[in-house]
C-alpha positions as CSV (number, residue, x, y, z in Angstrom):
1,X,6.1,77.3,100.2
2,X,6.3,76.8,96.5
3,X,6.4,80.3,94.0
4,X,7.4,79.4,90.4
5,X,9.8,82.8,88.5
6,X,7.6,82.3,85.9
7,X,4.5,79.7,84.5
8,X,6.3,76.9,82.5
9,X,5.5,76.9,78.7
10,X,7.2,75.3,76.0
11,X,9.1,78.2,75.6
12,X,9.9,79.3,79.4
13,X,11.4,77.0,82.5
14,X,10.5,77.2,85.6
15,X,12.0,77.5,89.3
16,X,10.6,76.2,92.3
17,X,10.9,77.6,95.7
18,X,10.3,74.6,97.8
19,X,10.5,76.0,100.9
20,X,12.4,79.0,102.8
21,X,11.7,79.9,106.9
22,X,11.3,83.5,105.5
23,X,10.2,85.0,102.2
24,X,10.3,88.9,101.1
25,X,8.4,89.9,97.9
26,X,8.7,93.0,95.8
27,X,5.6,92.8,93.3
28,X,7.0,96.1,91.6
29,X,10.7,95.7,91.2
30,X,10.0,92.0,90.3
31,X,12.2,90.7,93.1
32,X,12.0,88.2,96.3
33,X,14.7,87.5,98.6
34,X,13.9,83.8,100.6
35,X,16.1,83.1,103.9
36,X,16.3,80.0,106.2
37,X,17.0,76.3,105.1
38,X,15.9,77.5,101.5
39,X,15.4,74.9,98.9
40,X,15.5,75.8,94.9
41,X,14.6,73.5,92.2
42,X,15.2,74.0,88.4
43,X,14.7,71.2,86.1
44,X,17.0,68.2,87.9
45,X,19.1,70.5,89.8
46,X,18.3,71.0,93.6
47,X,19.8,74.0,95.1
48,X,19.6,74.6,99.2
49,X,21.3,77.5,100.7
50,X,20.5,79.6,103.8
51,X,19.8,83.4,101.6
52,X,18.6,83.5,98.2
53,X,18.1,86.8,96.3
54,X,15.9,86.3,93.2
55,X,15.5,88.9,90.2
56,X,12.4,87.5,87.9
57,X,12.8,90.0,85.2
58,X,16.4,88.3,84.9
59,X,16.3,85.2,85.8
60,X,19.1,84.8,87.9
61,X,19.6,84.4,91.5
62,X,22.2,84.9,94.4
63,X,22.6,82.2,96.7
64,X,24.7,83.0,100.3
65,X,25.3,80.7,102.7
66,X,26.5,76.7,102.8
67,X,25.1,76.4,99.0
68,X,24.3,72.5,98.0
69,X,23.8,72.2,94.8
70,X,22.3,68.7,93.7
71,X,22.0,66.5,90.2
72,X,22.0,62.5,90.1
73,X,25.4,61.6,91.6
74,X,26.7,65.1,91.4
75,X,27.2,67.1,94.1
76,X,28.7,70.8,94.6
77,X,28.9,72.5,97.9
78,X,30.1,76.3,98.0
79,X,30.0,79.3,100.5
80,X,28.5,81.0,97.4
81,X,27.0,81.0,94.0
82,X,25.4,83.1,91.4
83,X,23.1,81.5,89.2
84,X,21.5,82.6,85.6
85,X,18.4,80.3,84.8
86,X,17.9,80.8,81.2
87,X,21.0,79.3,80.4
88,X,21.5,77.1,83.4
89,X,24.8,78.3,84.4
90,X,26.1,78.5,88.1
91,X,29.4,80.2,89.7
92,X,31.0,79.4,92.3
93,X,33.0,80.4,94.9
94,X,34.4,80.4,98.2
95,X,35.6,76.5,98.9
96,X,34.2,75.0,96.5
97,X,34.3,71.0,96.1
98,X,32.2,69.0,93.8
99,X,31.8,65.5,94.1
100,X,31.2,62.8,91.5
101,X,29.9,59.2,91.4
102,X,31.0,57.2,88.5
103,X,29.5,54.2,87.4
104,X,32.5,51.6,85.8
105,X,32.3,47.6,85.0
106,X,34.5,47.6,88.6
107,X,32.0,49.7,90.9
108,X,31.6,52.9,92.0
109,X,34.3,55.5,91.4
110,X,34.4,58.9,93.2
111,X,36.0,62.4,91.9
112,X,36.5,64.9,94.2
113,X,37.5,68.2,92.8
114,X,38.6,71.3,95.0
115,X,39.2,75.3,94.1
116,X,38.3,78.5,94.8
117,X,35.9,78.6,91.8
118,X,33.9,77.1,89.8
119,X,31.5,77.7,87.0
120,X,28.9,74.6,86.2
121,X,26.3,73.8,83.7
122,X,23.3,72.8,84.9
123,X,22.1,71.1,81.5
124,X,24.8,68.9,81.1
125,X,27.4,68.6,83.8
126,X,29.9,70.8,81.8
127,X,32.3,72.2,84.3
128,X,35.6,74.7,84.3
129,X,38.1,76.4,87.0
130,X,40.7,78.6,87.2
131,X,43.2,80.1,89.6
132,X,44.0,76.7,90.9
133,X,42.3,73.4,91.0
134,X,43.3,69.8,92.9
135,X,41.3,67.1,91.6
136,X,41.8,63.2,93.0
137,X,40.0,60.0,91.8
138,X,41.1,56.3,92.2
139,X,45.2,56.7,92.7
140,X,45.3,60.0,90.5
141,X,46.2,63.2,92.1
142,X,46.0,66.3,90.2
143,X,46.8,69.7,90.7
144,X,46.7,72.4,87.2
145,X,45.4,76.4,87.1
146,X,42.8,75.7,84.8
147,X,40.7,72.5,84.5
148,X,37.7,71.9,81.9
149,X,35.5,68.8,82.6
150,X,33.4,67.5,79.6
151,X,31.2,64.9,80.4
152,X,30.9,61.8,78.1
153,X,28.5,62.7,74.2
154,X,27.8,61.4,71.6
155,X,31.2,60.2,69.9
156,X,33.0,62.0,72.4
157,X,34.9,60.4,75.5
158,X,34.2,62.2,79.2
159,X,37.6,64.1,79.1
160,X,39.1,66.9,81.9
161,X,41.5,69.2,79.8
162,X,44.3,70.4,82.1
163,X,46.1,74.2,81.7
164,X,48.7,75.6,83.2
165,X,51.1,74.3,85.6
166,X,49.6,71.0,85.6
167,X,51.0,68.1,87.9
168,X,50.0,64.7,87.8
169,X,50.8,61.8,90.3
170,X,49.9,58.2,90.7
171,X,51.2,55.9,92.6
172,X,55.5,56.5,92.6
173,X,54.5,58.2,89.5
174,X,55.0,61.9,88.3
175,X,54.5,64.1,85.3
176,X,54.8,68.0,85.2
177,X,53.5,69.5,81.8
178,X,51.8,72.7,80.1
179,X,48.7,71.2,78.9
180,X,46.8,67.6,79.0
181,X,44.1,65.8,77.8
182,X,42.8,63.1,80.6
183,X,40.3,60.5,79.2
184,X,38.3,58.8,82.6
185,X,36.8,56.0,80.6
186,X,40.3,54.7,78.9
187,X,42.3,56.1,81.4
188,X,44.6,58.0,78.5
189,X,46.6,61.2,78.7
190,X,47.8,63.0,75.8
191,X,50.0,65.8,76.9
192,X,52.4,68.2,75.9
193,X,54.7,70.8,76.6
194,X,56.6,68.0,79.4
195,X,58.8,69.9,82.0
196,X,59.5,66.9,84.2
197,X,58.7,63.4,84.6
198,X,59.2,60.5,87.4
199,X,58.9,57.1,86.7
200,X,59.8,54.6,89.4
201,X,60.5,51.1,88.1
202,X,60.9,48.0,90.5
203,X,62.8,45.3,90.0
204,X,61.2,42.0,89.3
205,X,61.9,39.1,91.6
């Protein structure tokens, strides 16, 4: 079935409920609570979870159960999330891991990102963790508390800022520091605040 939270105007949005096995509606409290292979869309994100508790007076939902959430090449999957539609932010929790495709002149490059939370916005692809975070893509492994993804704008480089214990590898490769700046298009870091780092050199034949 399809039930919009609210008719789309220029000045609303709306949020589809493609399809649910179950559906419970509360016409007074302004409520509806979908079960069974439920499937969410707002704007470009696709959401599918197994319970979803909606509030239409504010816009926001709770979603319970093997939560896919969907945009382009961007992928998140989670045991939970809490979601506010007017500003198009979703938290996560409970293994989390988001995927993402990259487009580059080589191919296609994949980052896979891991924690316990994770709080994503839905208009952009902004994203942020905290409490512990292991993110890998091409030969880079990296583990940090807190991790800040901003994707690529308009004079601005798509950039992960790293906090915390943050420990980078690659290849023989190590660097331990307080804070970094990773640019994914140059493949830069500007860090400081170094506690230890590994270089392994080999010896040309």
């Amino acid at each position: 079935m399809t039930l919009a939270a609210q008719e789309a105007t220029p000045t609303t949005k709306e949020v589809l409920l493609e399809r649910a096995d179950k559906i419970k509606y509360d016409s007074k409290g302004e409520t509806f609570v979908a079960s069974g292979q439920v499937v969410a869309i707002q704007g470009e994100n696709r959401i599918q979870c197994e319970e979803l508790f909606f509030n239409l007076k504010e816009n926001s939902g709770s979603f319970r159960g093997q939560v896919v959430v969907t945009r382009g090449k961007t992928e998140i999957r989670a045991q939970s999330m809490e979601g506010d539609f007017d500003t198009e932010i979703y938290q996560f929790k409970e293994q989390v891991e988001l995927k993402k495709e990259r487009e580059e002149e080589a191919g296609t490059s994949l980052i896979l990102w891991k924690a316990s939370m994770l709080s994503y916005n839905g208009k952009n692809e902004e994203a942020w963790s905290e409490g512990g975070v292991e993110i890998s893509w091409k030969e880079i492994r990296i583990k940090a508390d807190k991790v800040h993804y901003f994707p690529k704008s308009e004079g601005q480089e798509e950039r992960m800022l790293l906090e915390g214990q943050v420990l980078i590898t690659e290849k023989n490769r190590e660097l331990e520091v307080a804070k970094a700046m990773y640019y994914l298009d140059s493949e830069t870091l500007d860090a400081e605040g170094i506690t230890r780092g590994k270089f392994l050199i080999e010896e040309k034949e």
